[in-house]
N, C-alpha and C positions, 0 to 999 in steps of 0.2 A: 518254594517253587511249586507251581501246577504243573497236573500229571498229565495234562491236554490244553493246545491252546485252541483258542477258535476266533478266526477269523470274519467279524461280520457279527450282529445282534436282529436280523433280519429274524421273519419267523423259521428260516433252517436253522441260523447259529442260537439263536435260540432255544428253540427246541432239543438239539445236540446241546448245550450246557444243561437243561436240565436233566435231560433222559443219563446224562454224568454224574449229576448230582444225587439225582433217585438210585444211583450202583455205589455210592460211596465214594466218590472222585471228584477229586478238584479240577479248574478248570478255569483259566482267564483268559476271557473276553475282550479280542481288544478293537474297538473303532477309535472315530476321530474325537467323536463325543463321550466318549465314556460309559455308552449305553449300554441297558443289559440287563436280564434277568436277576432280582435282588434274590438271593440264597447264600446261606453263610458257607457252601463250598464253590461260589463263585466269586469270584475277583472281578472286577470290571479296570478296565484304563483307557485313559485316552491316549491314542497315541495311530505315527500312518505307518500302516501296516506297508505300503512299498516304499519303504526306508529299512532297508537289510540290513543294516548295521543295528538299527533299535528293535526290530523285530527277532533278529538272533540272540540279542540281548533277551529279551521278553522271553524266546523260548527254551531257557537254559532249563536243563532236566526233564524237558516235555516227551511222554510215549511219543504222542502224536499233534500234527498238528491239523485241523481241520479249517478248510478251503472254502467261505459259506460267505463270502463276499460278492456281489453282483451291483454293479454303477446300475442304480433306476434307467437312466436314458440307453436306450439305445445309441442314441452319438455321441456317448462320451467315451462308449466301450474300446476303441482306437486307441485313445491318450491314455485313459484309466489301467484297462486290463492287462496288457507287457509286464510293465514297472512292479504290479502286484503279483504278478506269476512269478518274475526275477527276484522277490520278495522271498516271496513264501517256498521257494525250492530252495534261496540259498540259506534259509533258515534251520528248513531240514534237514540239508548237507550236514551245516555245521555242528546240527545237534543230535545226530542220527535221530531221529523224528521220525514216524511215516506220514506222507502226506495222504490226507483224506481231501479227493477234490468234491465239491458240488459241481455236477455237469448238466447238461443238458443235450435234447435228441439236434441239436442245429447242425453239426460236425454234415451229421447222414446227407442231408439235401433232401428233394423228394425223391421217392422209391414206389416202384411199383406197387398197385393197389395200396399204398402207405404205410406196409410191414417193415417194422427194422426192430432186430434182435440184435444181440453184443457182436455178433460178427458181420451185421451190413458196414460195406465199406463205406467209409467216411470220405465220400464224396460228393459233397454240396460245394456250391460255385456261389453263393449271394456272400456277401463281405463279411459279415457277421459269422457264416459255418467255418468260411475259410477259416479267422480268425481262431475261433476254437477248436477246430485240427490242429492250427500252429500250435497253438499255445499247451496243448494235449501231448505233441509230438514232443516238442522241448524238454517237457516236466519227462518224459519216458527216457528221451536219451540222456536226462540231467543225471541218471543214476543213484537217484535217491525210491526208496520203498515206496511205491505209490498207487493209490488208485482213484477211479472215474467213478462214481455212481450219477449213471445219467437219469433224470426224469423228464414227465411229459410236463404240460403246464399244471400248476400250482393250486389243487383248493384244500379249505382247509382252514380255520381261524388265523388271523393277522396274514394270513397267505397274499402273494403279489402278481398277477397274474394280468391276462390281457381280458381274463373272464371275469376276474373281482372287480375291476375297473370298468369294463364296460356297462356289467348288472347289479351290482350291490346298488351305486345311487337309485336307478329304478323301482327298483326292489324296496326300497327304504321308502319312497314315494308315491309308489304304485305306476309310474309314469311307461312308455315306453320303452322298448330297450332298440337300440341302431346296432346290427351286428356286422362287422366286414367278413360273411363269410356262409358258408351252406348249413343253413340248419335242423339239415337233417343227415349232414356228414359224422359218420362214427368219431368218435377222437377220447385217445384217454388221456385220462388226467390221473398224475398224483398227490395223493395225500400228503403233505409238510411233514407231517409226524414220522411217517412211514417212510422220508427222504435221511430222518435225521436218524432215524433207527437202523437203518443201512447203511451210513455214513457211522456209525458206532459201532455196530456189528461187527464188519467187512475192516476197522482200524486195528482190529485185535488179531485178525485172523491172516496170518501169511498168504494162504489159499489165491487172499484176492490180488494180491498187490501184482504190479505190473501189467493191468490189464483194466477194460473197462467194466460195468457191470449194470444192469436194470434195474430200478428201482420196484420191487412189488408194486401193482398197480391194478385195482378192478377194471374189469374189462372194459373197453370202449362204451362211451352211449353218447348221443347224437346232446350237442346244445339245448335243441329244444326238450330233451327229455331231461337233460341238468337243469334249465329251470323250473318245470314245473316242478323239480324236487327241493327246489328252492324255494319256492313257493308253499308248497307243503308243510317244510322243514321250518318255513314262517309262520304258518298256520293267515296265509294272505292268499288273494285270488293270482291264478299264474298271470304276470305280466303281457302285455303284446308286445310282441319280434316283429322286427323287419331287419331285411335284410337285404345290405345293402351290397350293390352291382360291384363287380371286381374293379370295374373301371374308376371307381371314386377314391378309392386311397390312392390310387397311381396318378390319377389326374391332382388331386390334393399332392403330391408328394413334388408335383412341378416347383413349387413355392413354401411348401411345408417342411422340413428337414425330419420331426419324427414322423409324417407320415410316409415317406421316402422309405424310412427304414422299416416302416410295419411292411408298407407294401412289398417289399424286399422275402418278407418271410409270408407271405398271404398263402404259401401254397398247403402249407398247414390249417389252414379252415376253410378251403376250397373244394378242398378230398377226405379221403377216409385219412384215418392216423393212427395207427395201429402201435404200441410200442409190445413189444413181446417181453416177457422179465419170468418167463420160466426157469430159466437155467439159473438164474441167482435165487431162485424160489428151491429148485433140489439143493443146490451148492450146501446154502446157508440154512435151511429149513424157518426161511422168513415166509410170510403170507403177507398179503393184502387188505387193510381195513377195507372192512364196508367202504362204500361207496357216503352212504347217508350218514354215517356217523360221521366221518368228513363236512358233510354237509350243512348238518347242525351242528358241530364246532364254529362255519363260520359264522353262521346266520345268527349265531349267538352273541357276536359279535358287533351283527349291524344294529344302530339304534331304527327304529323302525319309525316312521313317520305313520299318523292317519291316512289310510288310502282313498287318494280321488284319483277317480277314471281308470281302475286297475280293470283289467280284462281277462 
């Protein structure tokens, strides 16, 4: 039996089975495909994790289990996310488990000048925050040992994000990049490593359970200054940005379904975004990776294309 399960082989579950592996600990991995980090203290299986009966199964004798599941689409999160929270709580019911969630800042909604530390209240109104209040709310009154570690968006090798997605191809290409949003708005980002490492940390430690928690995070810096350090970090000429009017995902979202739902969350790249993670920085005596060493994990990543027309 494994001493941890982990849900999801995304670059958090991931990363969380190997930063287990590197401490001496086993640890099975479970998606639908069987995918997963190859290491001889990790187990892989395929199997669906919101099927509670097979998932209780799977996690007999496990300390913890960790929560590092996320459906790609935005519109699937509705149908998908329930079933797998009803999952993975009555897992850890049944196995005294603690549950380790991956979260995210959506719960908050926008907030003045766009500060939110562990105690802004989680009160966001677009369908997507509501949801993850609910689903937050549940796992706390389910009365199992639990906790939240929320991050900002994701950089970071194999990282998934709205910022991988938009600029890596570019970046690979030298081509332009289209951004839905202000770019020269502060916004932090976390590091994956530094997600999973706090998801490991915070699973050992009583201190956290029952509460949510920040992920360490370097401090804010505007898009346009994250790519030219992508750029750099390429050793390629920084890309041309444009950037595009609030009005064009919303008017796309008339007829488009995920554009509907990006625009839903646009107010995150329209403002500053500040996420604060001091208080999990005293708590746990975690820090922040660099910024750039983030940077060049992913870019190491991309295969790079001959640049024409980079700027």
């Amino acid at each position: 039996m494994a001493q941890h399960v982990i849900i999801g082989a995304g670059s958090i579950g991931s990363n969380v089975a190997r930063l287990l592996a590197e401490r001496g600990e086993t640890s099975l991995v479970v998606t639908r495909s069987g995918s997963g980090p190859k290491h001889d203290l990790i187990e892989r299986v395929a199997a669906d994790a919101s099927d509670p009966v097979r998932l209780t199964e799977l996690s007999r004798g496990a300390k913890a289990i960790y929560h590092c599941a996320n459906p790609p689409s935005y519109t699937s999160w509705p149908r998908l996310l329930p079933p797998l929270q009803n999952s993975v709580i009555a897992a850890a019911k049944a196995n005294d488990a603690v549950l380790a969630i991956t979260g995210s800042l959506y719960a908050y909604g926008p907030q003045p000048g766009g500060h939110m530390n562990e105690h802004t209240p989680m009160s966001a109104t677009t369908r997507k925050g509501v949801l993850r209040r609910e689903l937050w709310e549940q796992t706390l009154a389910s009365g199992v040992r639990t906790f939240e570690a929320r991050g900002a968006d994701y950089i970071g090798k194999d990282s998934l994000s709205i910022y991988s997605q938009l600029f890596e191809t570019p970046l690979k290409k030298g081509a332009t990049a289209y951004f839905p949003g202000d770019l020269d708005a502060p916004h932090t980002f976390t590091y994956n490593v530094d997600m999973a490492t706090t998801l490991v940390t915070l699973a050992a430690d009583e201190r956290a359970w029952g509460r949510a928690w920040h992920v360490p995070s370097a401090p804010a810096i505007t898009v346009r200054e994250l790519v030219k350090r992508y750029a750099r970090a390429a050793g390629r000429p920084v890309i041309k940005l444009v950037a595009l009017p609030r009005f064009v995902m919303r008017t796309a979202g008339v007829a488009v379904p995920i554009a509907r739902e990006m625009a839903e969350m646009d107010y995150q790249w329209y403002a500053p975004f500040h996420m604060d993670s001091s208080e999990t920085q005293r708590t746990f005596g975690l820090r922040a990776t660099d910024i750039d060493v983030a940077i060049r994990e992913q870019v190491s990543g991309i295969r790079l294309e001959p640049a024409h027309g980079a700027r």
